[in-house]
C-alpha positions as CSV (number, residue, x, y, z in Angstrom):
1,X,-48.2,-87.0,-43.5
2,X,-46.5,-86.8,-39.9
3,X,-43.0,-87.1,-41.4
4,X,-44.4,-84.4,-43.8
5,X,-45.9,-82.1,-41.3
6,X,-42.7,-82.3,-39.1
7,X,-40.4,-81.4,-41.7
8,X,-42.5,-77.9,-42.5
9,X,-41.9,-77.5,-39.0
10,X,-38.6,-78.4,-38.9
11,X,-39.1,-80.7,-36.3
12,X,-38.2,-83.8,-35.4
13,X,-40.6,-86.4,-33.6
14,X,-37.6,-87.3,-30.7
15,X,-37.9,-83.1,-30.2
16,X,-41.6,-83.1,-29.0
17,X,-41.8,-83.0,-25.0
18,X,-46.3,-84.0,-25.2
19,X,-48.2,-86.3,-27.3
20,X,-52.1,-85.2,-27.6
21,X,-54.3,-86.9,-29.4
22,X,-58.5,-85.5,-29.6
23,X,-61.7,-87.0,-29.6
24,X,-64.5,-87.5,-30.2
25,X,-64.4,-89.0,-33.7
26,X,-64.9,-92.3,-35.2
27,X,-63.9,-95.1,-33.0
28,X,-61.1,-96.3,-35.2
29,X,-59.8,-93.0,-35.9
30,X,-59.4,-92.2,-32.3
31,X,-58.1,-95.3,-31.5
32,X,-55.2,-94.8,-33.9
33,X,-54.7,-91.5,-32.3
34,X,-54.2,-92.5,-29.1
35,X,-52.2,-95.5,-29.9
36,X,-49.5,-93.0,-32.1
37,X,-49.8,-90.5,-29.1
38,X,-48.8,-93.8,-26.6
39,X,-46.5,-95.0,-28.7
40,X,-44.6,-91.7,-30.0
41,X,-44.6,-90.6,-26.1
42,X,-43.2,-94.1,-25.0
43,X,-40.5,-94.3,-27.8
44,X,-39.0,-90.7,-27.6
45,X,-39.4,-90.4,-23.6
46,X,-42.4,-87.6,-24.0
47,X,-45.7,-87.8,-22.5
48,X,-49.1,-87.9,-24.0
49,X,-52.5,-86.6,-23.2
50,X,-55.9,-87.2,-24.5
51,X,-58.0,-83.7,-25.2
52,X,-61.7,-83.4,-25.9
53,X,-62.2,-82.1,-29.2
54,X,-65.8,-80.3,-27.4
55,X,-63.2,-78.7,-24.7
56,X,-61.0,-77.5,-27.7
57,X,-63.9,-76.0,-29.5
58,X,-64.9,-73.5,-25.5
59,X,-61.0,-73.0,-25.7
60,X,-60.7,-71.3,-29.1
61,X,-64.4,-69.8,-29.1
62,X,-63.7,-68.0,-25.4
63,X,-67.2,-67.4,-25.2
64,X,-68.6,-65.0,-22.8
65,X,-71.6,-67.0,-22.0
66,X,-72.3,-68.7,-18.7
67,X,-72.9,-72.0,-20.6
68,X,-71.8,-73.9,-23.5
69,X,-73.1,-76.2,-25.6
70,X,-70.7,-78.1,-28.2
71,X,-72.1,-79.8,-30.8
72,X,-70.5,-81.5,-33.5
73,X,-72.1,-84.0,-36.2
74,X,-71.5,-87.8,-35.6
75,X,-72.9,-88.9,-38.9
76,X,-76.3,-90.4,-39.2
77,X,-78.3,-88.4,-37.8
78,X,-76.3,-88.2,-34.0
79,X,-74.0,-85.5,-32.6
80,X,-72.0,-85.5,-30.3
81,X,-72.5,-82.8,-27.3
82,X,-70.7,-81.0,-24.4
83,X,-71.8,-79.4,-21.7
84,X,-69.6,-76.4,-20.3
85,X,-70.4,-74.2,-17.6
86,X,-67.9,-71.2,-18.3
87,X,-68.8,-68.9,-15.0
88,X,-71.2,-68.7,-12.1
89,X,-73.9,-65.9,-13.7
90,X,-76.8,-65.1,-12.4
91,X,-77.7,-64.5,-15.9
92,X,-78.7,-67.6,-17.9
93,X,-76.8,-66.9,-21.4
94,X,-76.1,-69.5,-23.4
95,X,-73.6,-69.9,-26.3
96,X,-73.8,-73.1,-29.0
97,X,-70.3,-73.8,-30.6
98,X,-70.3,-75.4,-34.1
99,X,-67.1,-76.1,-36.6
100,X,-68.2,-73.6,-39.3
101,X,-67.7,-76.3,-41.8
102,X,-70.3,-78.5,-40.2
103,X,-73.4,-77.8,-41.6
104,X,-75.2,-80.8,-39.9
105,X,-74.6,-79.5,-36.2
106,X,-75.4,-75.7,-37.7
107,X,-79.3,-77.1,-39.3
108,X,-79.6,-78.1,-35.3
109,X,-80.2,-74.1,-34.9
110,X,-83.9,-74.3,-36.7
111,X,-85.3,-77.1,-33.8
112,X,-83.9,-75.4,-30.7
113,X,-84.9,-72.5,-28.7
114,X,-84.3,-68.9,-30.2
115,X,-83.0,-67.6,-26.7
116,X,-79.7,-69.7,-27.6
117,X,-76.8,-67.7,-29.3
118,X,-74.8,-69.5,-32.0
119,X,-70.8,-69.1,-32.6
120,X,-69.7,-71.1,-35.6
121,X,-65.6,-71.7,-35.0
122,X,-63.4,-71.0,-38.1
123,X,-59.9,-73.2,-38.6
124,X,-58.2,-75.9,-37.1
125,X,-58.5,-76.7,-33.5
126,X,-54.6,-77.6,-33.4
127,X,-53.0,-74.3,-31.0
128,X,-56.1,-75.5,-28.6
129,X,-55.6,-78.9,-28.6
130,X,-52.5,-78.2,-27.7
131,X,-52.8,-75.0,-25.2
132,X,-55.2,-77.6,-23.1
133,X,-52.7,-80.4,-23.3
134,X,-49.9,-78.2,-22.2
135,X,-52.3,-76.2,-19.0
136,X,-52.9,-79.7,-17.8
137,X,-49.4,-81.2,-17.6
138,X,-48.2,-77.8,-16.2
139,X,-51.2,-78.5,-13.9
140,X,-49.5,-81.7,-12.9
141,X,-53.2,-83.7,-13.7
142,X,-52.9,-86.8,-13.4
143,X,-53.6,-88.3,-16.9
144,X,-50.7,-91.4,-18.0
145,X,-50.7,-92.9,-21.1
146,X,-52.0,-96.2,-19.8
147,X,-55.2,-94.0,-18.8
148,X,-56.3,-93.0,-22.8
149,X,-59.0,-94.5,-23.5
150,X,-61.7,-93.7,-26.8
151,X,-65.0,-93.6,-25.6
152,X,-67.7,-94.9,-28.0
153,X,-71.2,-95.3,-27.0
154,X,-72.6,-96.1,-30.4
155,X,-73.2,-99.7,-31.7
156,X,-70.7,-100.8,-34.5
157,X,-71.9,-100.4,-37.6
158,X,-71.4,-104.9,-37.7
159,X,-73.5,-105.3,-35.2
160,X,-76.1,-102.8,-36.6
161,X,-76.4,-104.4,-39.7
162,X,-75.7,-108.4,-38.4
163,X,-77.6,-110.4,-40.2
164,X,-78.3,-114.5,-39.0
């Protein structure tokens, strides 16, 4: 799919200068991610980033709302969430950001408060992904590849269901 992807592009992977790879997701998809990310950056002499999928979603949305709430499903019943504060307001507004796609996160609208506006997010996240890759190693933030790391704070599904 890469080899595929690049050659629509006509790119080549020894031509790309940053590496970013998103989350969150499933802990052995983001793991790949950020291992291709390392090991692309490492083997071509790029860099690589990781870039919160939730961060992604603020960056396409440009909501105008003081705060942000990203939510998007995690599969059995959890989500995953992201707080944003976008700017200092003495108004209280407040935006939710859903993937239009993901009706899970979207059915979260019925059990919260009315006073919350709702923005579903059409397309790929891809130009952001990248836009907040970029800003941050124009930025000079520190972020190596030794320092990606997938963040998972749900028990594996083998130790869920271990039986003795």
């Amino acid at each position: 799919m890469t080899e595929q992807a690049l050659a629509q592009a006509r790119f080549e992977l020894r031509q790309i200068e940053l590496f970013a790879a998103n989350g969150p997701g499933s802990f052995t998809g983001i793991c790949e991610g950020l291992t291709a990310a390392r090991a692309w950056g490492k083997a071509f002499g790029g860099k690589s980033r990781g870039v919160s999928l939730l961060e992604a979603l603020v960056n396409k949305a440009r909501p105008s709302s003081a705060w942000v709430y990203t939510i998007l499903d995690a599969r059995r019943g959890e989500f995953f969430l992201g707080t944003f504060r976008r700017t200092p307001s003495e108004k209280a507004s407040a935006t939710c950001l859903v993937r239009a796609h993901d009706q899970a996160a979207a059915d979260l609208r019925a059990s919260l408060p009315t006073s919350l506006q709702w923005q579903p997010v059409e397309g790929t996240l891809v130009e952001s992904i990248a836009e907040i890759a970029w800003k941050e190693e124009l930025a000079n933030c520190p972020s190596s590849a030794a320092n990606l790391d997938a963040y998972y704070i749900r028990r594996p599904d083998t130790e869920v269901n271990w039986k003795d």
